[in-house]
C-alpha positions in Angstrom: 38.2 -6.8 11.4 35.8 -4.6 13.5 35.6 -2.3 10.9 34.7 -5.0 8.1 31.8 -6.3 10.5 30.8 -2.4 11.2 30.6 -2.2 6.8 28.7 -5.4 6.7 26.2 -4.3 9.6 26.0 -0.6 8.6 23.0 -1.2 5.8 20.9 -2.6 8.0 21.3 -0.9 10.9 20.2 2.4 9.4 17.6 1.3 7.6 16.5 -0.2 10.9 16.6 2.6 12.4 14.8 4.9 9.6 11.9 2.0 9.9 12.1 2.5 13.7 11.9 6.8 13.5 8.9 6.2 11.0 7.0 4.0 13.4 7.9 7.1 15.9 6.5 9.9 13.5 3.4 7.7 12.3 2.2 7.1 15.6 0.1 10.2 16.1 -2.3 10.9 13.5 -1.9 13.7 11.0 -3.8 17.5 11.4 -7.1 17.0 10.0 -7.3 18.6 7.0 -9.3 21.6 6.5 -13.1 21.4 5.9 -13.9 22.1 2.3 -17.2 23.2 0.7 -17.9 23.3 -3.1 -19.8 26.2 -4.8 -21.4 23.5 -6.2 -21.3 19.7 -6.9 -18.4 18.3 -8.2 -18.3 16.4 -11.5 -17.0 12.5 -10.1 -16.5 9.6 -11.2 -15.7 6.7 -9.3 -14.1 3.9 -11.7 -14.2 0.2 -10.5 -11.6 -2.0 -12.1 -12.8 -5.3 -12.1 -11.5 -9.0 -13.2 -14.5 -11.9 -12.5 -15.8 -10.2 -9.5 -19.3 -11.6 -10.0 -18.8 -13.9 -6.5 -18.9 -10.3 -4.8 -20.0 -7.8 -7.0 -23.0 -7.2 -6.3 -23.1 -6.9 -2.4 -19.9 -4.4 -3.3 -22.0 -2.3 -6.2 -25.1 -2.1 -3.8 -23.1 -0.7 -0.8 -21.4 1.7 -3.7 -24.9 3.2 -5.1 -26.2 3.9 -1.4 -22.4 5.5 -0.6 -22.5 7.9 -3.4 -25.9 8.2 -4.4 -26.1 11.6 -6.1 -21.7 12.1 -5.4 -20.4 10.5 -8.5 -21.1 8.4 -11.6 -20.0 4.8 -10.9 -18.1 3.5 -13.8 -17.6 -0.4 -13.8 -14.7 -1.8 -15.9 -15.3 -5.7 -16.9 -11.7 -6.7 -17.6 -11.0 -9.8 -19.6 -13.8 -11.3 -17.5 -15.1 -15.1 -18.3 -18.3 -14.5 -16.0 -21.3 -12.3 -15.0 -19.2 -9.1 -13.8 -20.7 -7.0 -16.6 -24.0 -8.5 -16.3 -24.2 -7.8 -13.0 -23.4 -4.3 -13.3 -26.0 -3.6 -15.8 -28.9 -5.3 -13.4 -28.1 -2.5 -11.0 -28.3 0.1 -13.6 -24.6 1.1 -13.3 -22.0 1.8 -16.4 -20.2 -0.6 -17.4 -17.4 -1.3 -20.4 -16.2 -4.2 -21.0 -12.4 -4.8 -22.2 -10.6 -7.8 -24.0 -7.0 -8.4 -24.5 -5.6 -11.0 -23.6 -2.1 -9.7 -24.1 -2.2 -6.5 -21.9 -3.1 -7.5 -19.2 -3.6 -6.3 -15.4 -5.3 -3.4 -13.6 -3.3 -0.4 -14.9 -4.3 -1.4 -18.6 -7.9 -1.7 -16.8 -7.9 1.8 -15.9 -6.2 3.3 -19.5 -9.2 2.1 -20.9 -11.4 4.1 -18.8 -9.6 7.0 -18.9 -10.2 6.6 -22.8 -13.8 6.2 -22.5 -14.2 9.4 -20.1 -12.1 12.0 -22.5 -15.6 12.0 -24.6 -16.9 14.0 -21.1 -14.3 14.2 -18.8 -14.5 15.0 -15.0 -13.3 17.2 -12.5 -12.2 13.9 -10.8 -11.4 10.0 -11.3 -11.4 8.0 -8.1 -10.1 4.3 -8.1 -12.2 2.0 -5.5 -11.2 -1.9 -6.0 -13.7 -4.6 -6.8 -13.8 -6.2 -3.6 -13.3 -2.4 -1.2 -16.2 -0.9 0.2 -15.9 3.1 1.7 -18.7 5.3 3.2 -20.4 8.5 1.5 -18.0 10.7 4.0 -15.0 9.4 2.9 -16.2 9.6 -1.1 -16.8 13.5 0.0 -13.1 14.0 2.0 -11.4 12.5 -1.0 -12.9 14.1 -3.7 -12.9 17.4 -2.2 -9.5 17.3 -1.0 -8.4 16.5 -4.6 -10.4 19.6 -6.2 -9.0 22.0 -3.3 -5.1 21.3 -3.6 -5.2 19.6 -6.9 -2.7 17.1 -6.2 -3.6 12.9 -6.2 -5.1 11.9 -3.0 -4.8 8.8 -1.0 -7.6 7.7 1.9 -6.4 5.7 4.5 -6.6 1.6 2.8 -7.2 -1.0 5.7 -8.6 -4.7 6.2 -11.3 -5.1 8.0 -10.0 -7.0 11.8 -10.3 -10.5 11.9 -9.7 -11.2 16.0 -11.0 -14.4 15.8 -8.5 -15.4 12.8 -5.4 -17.8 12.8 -2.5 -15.3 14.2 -0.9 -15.2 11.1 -3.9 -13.3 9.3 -4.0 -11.2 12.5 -0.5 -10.6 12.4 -1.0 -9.9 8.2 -3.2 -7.1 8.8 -1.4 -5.5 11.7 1.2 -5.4 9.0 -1.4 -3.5 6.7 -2.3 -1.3 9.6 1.7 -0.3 9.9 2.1 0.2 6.2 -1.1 1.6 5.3 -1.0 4.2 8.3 1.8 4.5 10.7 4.0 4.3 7.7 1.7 6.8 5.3 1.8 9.3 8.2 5.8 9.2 8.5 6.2 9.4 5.1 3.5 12.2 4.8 5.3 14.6 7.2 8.9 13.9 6.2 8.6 13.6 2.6 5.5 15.4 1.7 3.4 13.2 0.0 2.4 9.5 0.8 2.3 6.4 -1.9 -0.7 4.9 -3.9 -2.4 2.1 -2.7 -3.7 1.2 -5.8 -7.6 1.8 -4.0 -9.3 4.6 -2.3 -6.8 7.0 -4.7 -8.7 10.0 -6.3 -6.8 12.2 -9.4 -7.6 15.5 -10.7 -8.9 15.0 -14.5 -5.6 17.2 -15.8 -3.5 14.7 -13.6 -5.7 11.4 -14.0 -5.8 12.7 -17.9 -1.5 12.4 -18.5 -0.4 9.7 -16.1 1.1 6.6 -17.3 -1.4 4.0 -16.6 -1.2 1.7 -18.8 1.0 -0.7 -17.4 1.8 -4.1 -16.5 3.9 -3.2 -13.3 2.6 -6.0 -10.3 3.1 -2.4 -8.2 1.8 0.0 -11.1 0.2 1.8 -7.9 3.1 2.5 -6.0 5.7 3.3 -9.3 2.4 5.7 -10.6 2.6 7.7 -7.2 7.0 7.9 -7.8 6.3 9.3 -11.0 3.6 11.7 -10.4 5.5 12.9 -7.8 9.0 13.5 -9.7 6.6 14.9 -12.1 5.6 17.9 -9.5 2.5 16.3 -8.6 3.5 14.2 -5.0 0.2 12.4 -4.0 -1.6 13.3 -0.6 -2.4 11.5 2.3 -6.0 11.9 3.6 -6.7 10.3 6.8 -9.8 11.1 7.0 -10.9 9.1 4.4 -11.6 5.5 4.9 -11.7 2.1 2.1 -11.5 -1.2 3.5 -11.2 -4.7 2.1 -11.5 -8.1 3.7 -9.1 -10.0 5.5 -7.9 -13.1 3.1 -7.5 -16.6 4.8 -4.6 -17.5 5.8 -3.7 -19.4 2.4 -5.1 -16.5 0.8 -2.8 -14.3 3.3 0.7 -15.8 2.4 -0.5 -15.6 -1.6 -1.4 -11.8 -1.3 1.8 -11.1 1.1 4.1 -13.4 -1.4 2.7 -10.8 -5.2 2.9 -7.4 -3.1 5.8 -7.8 -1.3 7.7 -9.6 -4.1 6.2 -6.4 -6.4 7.5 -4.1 -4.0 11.2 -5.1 -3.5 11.5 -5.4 -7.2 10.8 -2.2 -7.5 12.8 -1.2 -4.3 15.9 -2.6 -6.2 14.5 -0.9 -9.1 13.8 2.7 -8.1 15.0 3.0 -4.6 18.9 3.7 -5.9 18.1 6.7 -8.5 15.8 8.2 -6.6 18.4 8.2 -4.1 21.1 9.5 -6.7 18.9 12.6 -7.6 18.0 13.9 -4.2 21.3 13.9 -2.9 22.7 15.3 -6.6 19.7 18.3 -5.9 20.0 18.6 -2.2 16.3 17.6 -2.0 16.1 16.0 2.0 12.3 15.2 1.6 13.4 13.2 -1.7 16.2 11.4 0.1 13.6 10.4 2.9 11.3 9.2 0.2 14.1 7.3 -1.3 15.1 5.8 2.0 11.6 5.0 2.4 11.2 3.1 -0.6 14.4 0.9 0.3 13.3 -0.1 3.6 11.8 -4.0 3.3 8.5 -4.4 4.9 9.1 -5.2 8.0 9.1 -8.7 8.9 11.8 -9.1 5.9 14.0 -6.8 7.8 13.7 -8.5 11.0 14.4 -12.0 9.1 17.3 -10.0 8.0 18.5 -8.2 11.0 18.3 -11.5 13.0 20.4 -13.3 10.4 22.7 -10.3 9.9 23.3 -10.1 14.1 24.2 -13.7 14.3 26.8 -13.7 11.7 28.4 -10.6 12.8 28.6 -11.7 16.2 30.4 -15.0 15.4 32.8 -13.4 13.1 33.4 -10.9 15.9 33.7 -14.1 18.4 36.2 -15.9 16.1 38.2 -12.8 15.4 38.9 -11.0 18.7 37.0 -7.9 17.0 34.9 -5.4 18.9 31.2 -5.7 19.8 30.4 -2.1 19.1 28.6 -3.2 15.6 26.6 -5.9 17.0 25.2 -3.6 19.7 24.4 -0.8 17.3 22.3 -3.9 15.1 20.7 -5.2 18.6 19.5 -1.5 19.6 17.9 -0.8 16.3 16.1 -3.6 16.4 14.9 -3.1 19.8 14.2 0.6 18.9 12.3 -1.2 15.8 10.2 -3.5 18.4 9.3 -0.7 21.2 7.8 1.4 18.3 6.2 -1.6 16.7 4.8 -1.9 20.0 3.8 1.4 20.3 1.4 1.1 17.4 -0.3 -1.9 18.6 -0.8 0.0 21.6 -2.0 3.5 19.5 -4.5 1.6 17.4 -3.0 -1.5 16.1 -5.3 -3.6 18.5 -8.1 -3.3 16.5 -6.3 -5.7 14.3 -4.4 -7.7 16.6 -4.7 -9.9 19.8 -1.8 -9.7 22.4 -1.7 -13.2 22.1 -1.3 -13.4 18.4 1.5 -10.7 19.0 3.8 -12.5 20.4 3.9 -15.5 18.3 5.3 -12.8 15.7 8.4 -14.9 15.6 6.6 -17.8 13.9 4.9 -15.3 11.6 8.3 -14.9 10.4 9.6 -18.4 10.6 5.7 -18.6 8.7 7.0 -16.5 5.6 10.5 -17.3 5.6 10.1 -19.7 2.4 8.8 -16.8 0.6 11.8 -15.1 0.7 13.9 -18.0 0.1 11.7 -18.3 -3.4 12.6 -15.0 -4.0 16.2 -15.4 -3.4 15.8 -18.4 -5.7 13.6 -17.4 -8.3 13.0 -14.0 -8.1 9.8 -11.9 -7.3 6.4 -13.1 -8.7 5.9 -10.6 -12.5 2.3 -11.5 -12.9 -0.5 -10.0 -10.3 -2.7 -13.1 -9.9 -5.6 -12.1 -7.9 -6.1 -13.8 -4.2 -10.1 -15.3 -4.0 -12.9 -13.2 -2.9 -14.5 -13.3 0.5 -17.8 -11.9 1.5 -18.4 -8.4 2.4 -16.8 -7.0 5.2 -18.3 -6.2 8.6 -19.2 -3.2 10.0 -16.7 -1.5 11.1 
């Protein structure tokens, strides 16, 4: 019977431990990235995918012009809008196409049709900033010149702006971006050499940008585009140094924006996690297996949820059997490894988006989104990307 309980643990035990020896890699931030200076300025174009953004457009667009100024051409796309999006645009003298169809719809559709419209006079780069993301003219310069000088996609560094005055749960929601969108990039960075799309704050090489499969209606197009770019020969790049933030949502807001990523990502977990871990180990290739492991790993208050549930059922089968405890004990030292490095990275920079005290209420964070998953054991992940409301600008950071 031990050995049936050590079978029934073993899955989430290692991937327990692979979450826990990426929190342990990601903690210290990558080697900046060499300096690079153009012979001369580089033909951008920053493409803004947008869907009734007119309650926010305009603060966004404004902090846009003054961030790029003479960088890049900004390039609004007015998707299927019902409002002023593409009005708006136009006031502040920036391009702007507009797109209707009502059957193809969603952001990766949103971005085809750019691509389209630029082939007439293509650039040396396309970078993707969100509707409702602001960055800073040093990031728009990391980014772009990163992409020209290795020629490979690159990803900046995608955060919420901290909301320390927030319920616990939104606190606790963007300590959970911080881990993904950082700690988690890092790891992934230095042990499968290249990092995943965020979907914002992504800059592509025209020959790249030109081929890739955009158009789409995948609820994670941006995370499947940066799989296939990278089985492709082209692994995307994480640039620290580069910065795009967004708002933090409210906490209805929160659980609606957790519930369409997370249910986007472990569809395509289920989906692409097991080839991807087929073909590295058929090739040999470790940094593929790491970025297949990587893929399969839940975020991480699923896995807890999991772990928990996991260690009290194998312990009472163990109880009522007379089997060993071994298995338990591995489970209950992962998850501890799994919490020290957790709290390793609030102490490394995660408190700039969490209080102490909203911390260590993380257990009702989880108790907070366990319905979620139970609708997804019930029904299945959400297939449509319906987009959270808009908040005001963010603060300075």
């Amino acid at each position: 019977m031990t050995l049936v309980i050590a079978i029934f643990v073993a899955p989430f035990a290692v991937l327990t431990l692979c979450f826990a020896l990426e929190v342990a890699v990601g903690l210290r931030p990558l080697r900046r990235l060499p300096t690079v200076r153009a012979d001369r300025p580089l033909e951008a174009v920053i493409v803004v995918p947008a869907h009734d953004e007119a309650a926010i457009l305009k603060t966004r667009l404004l902090a846009l012009k003054d961030a790029v100024r003479e960088r890049a051409r900004i390039l609004v796309v007015a998707d299927n809008c019902s409002d002023s999006t593409a009005a708006i645009a136009r006031d502040l003298e920036i391009e702007v196409v507009e797109r209707f169809d009502e059957q193809r719809r969603g952001k990766g559709f949103a971005l085809d049709f750019a691509r389209d419209h630029l082939r007439t006079e293509p650039p040396m780069v396309v970078m993707i900033i969100d509707a409702d993301c602001v960055t800073d003219a040093r990031s728009i310069d990391v980014l772009v010149n990163q992409c020209v000088a290795t020629g490979r996609p690159c990803q900046a560094t995608y955060l919420q702006t901290p909301a320390l005055d927030s319920a616990p749960t939104v606190q606790l929601s963007t300590f959970a971006f911080y881990i993904k969108n950082v700690i988690r990039q890092r790891a992934v960075q230095r042990l499968a050499g290249r990092a995943h799309l965020l979907g914002t704050g992504m800059a592509f090489p025209w020959s790249i940008f030109e081929q890739a499969d955009l158009a789409t209606a995948d609820i994670v197009e941006d995370l499947k585009l940066g799989h296939d770019l990278a089985r492709t020969g082209h692994p995307p790049l994480f640039v620290e140094d580069a910065t795009v933030w967004s708002s933090a949502e409210t906490e209805a807001a929160t659980l609606s924006q957790r519930s369409r990523w997370e249910g986007g990502f472990l569809r395509h977990a289920l989906r692409s996690g097991p080839p991807m871990l087929l073909r590295s180990l058929a090739s040999g290739d470790i940094r593929g297996l790491w970025a297949a492991i990587n893929v399969m790993i839940p975020p991480f208050a699923l896995l807890l949820l999991l772990d928990f549930a996991v260690l009290v059922l194998a312990a009472l089968a163990a109880w009522l059997t007379g089997a060993r405890l071994w298995p338990v004990a591995v489970l209950g030292i992962s998850i501890l490894l799994a919490a020290i490095g957790l709290s390793a990275a609030w102490l490394s920079g995660g408190s700039r988006f969490i209080r102490l005290s909203a911390l260590v209420r993380a257990p009702f964070y989880l108790a907070w989104k366990l319905p979620m998953y139970l609708r997804f054991a019930r029904e299945g992940g959400p297939r449509e990307w319906t987009r959270t409301s808009r908040s005001d600008a963010p603060k300075e950071i």
